[in-house]
Structure formats: C-alpha cells, structure tokens
C-alpha positions as CSV (number, residue, x, y, z in Angstrom):
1,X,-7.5,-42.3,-90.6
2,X,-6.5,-42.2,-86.6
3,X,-9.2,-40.5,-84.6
4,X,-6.9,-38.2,-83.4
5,X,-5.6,-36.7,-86.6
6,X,-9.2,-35.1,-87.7
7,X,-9.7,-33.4,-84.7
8,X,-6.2,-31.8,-85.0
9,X,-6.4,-30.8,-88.7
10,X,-10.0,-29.2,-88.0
11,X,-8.2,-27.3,-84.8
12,X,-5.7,-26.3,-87.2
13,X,-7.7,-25.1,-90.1
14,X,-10.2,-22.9,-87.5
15,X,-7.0,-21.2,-85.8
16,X,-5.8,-20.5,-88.5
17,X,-9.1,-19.0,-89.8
18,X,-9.4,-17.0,-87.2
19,X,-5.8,-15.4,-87.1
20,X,-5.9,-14.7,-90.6
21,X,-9.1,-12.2,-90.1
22,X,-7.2,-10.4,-87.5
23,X,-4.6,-9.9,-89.4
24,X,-4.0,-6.0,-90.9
25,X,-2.9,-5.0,-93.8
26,X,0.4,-2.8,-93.5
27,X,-0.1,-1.2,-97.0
28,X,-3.2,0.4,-96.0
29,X,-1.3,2.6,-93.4
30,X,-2.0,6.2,-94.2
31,X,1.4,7.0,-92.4
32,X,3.4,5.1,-95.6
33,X,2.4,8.5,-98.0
34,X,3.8,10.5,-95.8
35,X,7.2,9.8,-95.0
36,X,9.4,12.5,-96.2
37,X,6.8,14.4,-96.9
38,X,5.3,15.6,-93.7
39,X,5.4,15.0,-90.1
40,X,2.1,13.4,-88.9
41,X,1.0,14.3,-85.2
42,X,-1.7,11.6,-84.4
43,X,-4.0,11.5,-81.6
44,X,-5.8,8.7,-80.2
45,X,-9.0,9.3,-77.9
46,X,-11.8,6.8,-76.9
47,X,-13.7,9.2,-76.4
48,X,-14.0,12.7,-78.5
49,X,-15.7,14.4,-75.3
50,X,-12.2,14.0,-73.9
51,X,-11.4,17.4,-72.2
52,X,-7.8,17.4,-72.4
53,X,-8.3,16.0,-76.6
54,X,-10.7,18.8,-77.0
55,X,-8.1,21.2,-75.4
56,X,-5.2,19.8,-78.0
57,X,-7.4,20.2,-80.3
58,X,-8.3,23.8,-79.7
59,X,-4.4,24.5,-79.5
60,X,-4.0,22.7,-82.7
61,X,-6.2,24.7,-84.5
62,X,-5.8,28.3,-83.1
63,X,-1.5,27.0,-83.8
64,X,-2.9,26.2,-87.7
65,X,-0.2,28.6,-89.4
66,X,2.7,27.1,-86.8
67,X,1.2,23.8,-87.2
68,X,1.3,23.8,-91.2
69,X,5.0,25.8,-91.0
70,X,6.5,22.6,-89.9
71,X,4.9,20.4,-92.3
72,X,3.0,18.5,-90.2
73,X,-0.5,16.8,-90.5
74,X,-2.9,16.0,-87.8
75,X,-4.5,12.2,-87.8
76,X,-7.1,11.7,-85.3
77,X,-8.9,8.7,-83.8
78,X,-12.0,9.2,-82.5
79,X,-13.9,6.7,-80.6
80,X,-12.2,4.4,-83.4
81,X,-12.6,6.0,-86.3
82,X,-9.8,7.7,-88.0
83,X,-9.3,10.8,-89.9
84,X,-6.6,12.4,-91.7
85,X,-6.6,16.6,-91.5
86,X,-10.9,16.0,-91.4
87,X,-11.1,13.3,-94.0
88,X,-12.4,9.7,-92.7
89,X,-9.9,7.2,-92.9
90,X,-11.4,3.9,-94.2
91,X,-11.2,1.0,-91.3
92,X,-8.5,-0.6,-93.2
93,X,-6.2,2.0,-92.3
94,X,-7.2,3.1,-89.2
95,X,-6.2,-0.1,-88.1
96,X,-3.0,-0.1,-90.1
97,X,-2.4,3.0,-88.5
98,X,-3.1,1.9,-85.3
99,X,-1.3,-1.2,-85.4
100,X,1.9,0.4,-86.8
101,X,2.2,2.8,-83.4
102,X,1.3,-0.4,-81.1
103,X,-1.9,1.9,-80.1
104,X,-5.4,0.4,-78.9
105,X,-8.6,2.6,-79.9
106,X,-9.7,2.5,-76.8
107,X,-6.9,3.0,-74.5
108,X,-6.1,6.3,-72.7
109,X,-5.6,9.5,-74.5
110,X,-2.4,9.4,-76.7
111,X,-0.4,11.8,-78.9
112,X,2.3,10.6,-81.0
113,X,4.4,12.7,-83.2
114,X,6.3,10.9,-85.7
115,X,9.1,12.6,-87.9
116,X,9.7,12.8,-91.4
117,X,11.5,9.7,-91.5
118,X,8.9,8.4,-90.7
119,X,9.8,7.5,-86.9
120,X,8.6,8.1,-83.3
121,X,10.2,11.8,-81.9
122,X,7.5,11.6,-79.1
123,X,4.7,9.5,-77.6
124,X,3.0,10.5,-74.3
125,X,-0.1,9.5,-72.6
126,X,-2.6,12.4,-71.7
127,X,-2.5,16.4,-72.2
128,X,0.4,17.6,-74.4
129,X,0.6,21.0,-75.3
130,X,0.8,20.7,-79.1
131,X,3.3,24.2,-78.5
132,X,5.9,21.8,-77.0
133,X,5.5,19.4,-79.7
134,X,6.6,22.3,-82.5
135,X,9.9,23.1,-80.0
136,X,10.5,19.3,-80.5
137,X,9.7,20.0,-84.2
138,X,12.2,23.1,-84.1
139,X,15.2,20.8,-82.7
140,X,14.9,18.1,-85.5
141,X,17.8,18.1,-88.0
142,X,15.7,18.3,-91.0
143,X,13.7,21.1,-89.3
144,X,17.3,23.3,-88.2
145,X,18.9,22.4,-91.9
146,X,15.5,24.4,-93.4
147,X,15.9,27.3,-91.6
C-alpha cells in the first residue's frame, strides 16, 4: 500500500468520527408536536439571573390567561438546559430545538415566537415585552379567522 494512502484513510475515518457526534437529531425537536397545535414562544438565556429574562418571565406569567388564550406554549433555555411549560427537556432536544432556530445556548438573550405553522413570526435579541408578542399573535390569520 502507498504510504500516503494510510494516512489519508485514517484522516478520513477520524473526521468523519468526529462530525458524526456532532451531528443532531432533527426528530427529537420538541417544536415538531407542536405544529398546528400551538404557537411555541421560546426564550434562550445563558444565564437565568438575566434581568430582562427574569422580567419576560414575570410578564409571561402574570399574562398566563392571555398567554394560554392564544395557544401558545413557553420553551425556555436556561444556562443550556431546556424546558417546555416547566418540564426538562432531555439534551437531545434541547439541541434539536436549538439547532432548528440557528440559536447558540450561550449567546445573548433571545425570544423567538414561531407560529402555528410552525414558522418564525418574530426573533429579537434582548427585552421583548411578551404584550407585543400577543398583538403580533392577534394579527396572524389563523388567530383573526378564530375570533
């Protein structure tokens, strides 16, 4: 064998290797149950000390009725670990989740409210009053067609 085939096939195999283990799994998004069912508001934090996450948050829950009204379900990520409406998400599908929005655990705080169909009506960096997002809610088709 040439002496420079080995060392290729061995780069090969470990590359390989290695993107394979990064690799997610795009059945384990939480999001994929939802579609057409609700619309999922998600917040990403690297940090739940976050005052303007703690102050969505607070919104969030004192809007509960409002919230639930427009059939929408809170997903959190907290210092990387996910939850769905309190429950922990495994790591599977936090990083399913994750990787579906293009979202990094530990970036800057991000909201992202994504429609029954299952696509992106909003993504913004930092405080959003979780009040604007139901207006946004209010002005979908599916939401005016209800009412």
């Amino acid at each position: 064998m040439k002496h420079w085939i080995m060392p290729a096939l061995l780069a090969a195999g470990l590359s390989g290797a290695g993107a394979q283990a990064d690799q997610v799994d795009p059945a384990a998004n939480p999001l994929l149950t939802d579609k057409w069912q609700s619309r999922p508001l998600v917040m990403v934090t690297p940090s739940a000390d976050n005052s303007d996450y703690e102050r969505m948050r607070g919104i969030v829950e004192t809007q509960r009725n409002a919230f639930n009204d427009r059939d929408m379900v809170l997903y959190t990520v907290e210092d990387g670990a996910g939850m769905k409406e309190g429950e922990r998400l495994t790591e599977a599908e936090t990083g399913a989740l994750l990787s579906s929005l293009g979202l990094n655990a530990s970036g800057p705080l991000t909201t992202v409210l994504i429609g029954k169909d299952g696509g992106k009506k909003v993504q913004q960096e930092g405080f959003v009053d979780p009040r604007q997002l139901f207006d946004t809610v209010d002005n979908m088709p599916m939401r005016r067609a209800r009412q």
